[in-house]
N, C-alpha and C positions, 0 to 999 in steps of 0.2 A: 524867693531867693533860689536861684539854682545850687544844686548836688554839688557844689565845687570849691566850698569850705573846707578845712580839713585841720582839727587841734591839732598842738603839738604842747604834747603834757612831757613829764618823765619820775625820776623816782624822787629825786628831792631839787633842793633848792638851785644847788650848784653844781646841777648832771651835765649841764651843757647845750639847756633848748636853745639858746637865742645862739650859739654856731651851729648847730643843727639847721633851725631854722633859716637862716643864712645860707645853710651851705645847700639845704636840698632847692632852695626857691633860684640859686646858681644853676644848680643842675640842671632843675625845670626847663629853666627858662632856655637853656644850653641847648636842651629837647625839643624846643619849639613849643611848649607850655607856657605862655603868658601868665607869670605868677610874681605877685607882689604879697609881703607879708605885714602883719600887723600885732599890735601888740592887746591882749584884751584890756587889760587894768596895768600899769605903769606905777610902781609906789619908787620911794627917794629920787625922784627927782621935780623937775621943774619946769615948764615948759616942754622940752623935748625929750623924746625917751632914751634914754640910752641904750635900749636894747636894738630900736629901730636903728640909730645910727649903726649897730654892729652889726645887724643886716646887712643894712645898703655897702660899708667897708667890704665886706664878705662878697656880694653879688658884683662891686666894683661899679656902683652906681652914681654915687653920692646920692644925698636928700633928694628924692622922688618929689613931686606935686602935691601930690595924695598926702606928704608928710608935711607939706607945710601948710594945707589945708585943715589939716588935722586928723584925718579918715583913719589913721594908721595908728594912730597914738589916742584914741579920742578919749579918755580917761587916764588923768595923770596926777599923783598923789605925791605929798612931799616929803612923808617920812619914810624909810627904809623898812617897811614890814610888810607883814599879812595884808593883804585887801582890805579886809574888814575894819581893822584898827587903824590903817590908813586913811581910809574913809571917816573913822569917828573921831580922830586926831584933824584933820581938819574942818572937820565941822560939816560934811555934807555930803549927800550917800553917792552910792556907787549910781550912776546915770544908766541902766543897762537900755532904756526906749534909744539914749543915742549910741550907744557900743553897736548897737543890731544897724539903727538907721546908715550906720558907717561900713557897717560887715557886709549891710544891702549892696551899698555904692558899688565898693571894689568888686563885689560877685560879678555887678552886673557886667563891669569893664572888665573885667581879666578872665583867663582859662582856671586859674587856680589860687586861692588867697588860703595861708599860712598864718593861721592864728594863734600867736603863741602866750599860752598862759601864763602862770606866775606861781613859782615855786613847783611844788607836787600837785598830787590829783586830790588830794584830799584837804588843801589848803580852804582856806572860808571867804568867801568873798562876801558874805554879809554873816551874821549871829545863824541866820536859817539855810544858806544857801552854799554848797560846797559845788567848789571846781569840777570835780566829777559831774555832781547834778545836774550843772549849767550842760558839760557836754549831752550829757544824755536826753534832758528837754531839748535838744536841737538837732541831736539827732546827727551828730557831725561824726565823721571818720575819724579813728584817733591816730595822731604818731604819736610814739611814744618814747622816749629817751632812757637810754641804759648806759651803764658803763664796766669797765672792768675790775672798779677797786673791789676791796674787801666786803661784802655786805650786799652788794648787788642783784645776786640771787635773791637774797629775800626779803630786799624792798622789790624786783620784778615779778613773783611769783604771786607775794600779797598784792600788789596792782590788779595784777592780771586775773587773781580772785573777784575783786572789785569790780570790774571793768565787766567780766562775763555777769555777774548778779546783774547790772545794770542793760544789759543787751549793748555797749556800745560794741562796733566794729570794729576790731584793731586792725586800722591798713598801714601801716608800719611800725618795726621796731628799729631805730637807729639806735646802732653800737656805737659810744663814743670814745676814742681813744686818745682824747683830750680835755684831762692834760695828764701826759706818760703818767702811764702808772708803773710804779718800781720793780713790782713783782712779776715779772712776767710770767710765770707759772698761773700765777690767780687770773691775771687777766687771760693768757690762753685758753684756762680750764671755764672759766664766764662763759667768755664767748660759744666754748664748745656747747657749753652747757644750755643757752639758751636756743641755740640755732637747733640744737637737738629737740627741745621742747616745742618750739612753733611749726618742726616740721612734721613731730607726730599731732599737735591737739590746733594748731594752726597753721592750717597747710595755705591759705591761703592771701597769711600776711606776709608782707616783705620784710627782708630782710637788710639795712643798708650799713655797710660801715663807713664812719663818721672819722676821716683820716686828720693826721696833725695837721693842721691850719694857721 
C-alpha cells in the first residue's frame, strides 16, 4: 500500500471527524490532491454510511463509485455504538482482511484517502484491539480533531500523551468550530492554547481551522 493513508481520529465521539473529514478531502482535492474518504467501521446504520453520505454533501460530490461498490464503507453495523459491541450485537466480528483489502483499492487509485474512525482514539474495535492500536500497527499519519468547548484541553493533551507512547505521527490537528460554541473566551483561549503547544513540542504538525459549514 502507498504512504497516502492518513486516520482522522479526535477527542470524542461528537468532535466533529466526519466534517472534518469532509471538509479537508474538499480542500484536497481543490489542491489538486485526488482524495477520496472512507469510513473504517460504520455502527447504526444499514446499508449506507451516513457519515460517507456527509462527506460526499461536504466535498459536493454525491455518492462516488467507490461508495456504491462498497470500498468506502466496507464494514457497516446496525446498532449505534462502539465497534465492538456492534459487532457482537449482530452476531459477527469485525472483517478487518476486507477494511485493508478496500483501504488497498482506494490508495492505489487516489493521491490521498481519509480514513475516518469511530468515535475517539481509545474507542475498542474488538475486546483486545483499540482504535489507537489499529493506527499504530499501520503505521498511518494521524489527524486529529479538537474543539473549543469546555474540556478540550484535557481530552487533547491526554491524546497526545497517548499518541507519542505509541510513535504515531501527528500530521494534523483540526480545530473545529463546529458547532458555535457559546463561550468565546473558552474557545479563543483553546485555540490559543493548543496552537502554542504544537509549535513549541510539534513544530512540525499542521495546524487547520475547521470553519462553520
Amino acid at each position: 500500500m502507498k504512504e497516502n493513508v492518513f486516520f482522522v481520529s479526535g477527542i470524542d465521539t461528537d468532535t466533529g471527524k466526519s466534517y472534518a473529514t469532509g471538509y479537508l478531502a474538499k480542500l484536497w482535492n481543490g489542491q489538486g490532491i485526488r482524495t477520496i474518504t472512507q469510513k473504517l467501521i460504520q455502527t447504526g446504520n444499514d446499508g449506507l454510511s451516513e457519515d460517507i453520505e456527509l462527506h460526499r454533501r461536504i466535498m459536493g460530490t454525491g455518492l462516488l463509485p467507490e461508495d456504491t461498490d462498497g470500498l468506502t464503507m466496507p464494514e457497516i453495523f446496525s446498532y449505534p455504538c462502539s465497534p465492538h459491541l456492534a459487532a457482537e450485537i449482530d452476531k459477527r466480528p469485525v472483517d478487518f482482511d476486507k477494511i485493508e483489502r478496500a483501504t488497498r483499492r482506494l490508495s492505489e487509485t487516489y493521491d490521498a484517502v481519509l480514513l475516518e474512525g469511530a468515535g475517539g482514539l481509545m474507542v475498542p474495535l474488538t475486546r483486545d484491539l483499540l482504535i489507537i492500536d489499529y493506527i499504530a500497527r499501520r503505521h498511518y499519519p494521524l489527524i486529529f480533531v479538537t474543539s473549543g468547548k469546555l474540556g478540550s484541553i484535557n481530552h487533547t493533551l491526554l491524546s497526545l500523551e497517548a499518541i507519542a507512547r505509541r510513535n504515531i505521527r501527528l500530521h494534523t490537528v483540526v480545530y473545529n468550530l463546529y458547532p458555535e460554541e457559546k463561550d468565546d473566551i473558552i474557545r479563543r483561549d483553546t485555540e490559543s492554547y493548543i496552537r502554542h503547544l504544537l509549535e513549541k513540542e510539534y513544530p512540525e504538525t499542521r495546524f487547520v481551522t475547521l470553519p462553520l459549514i
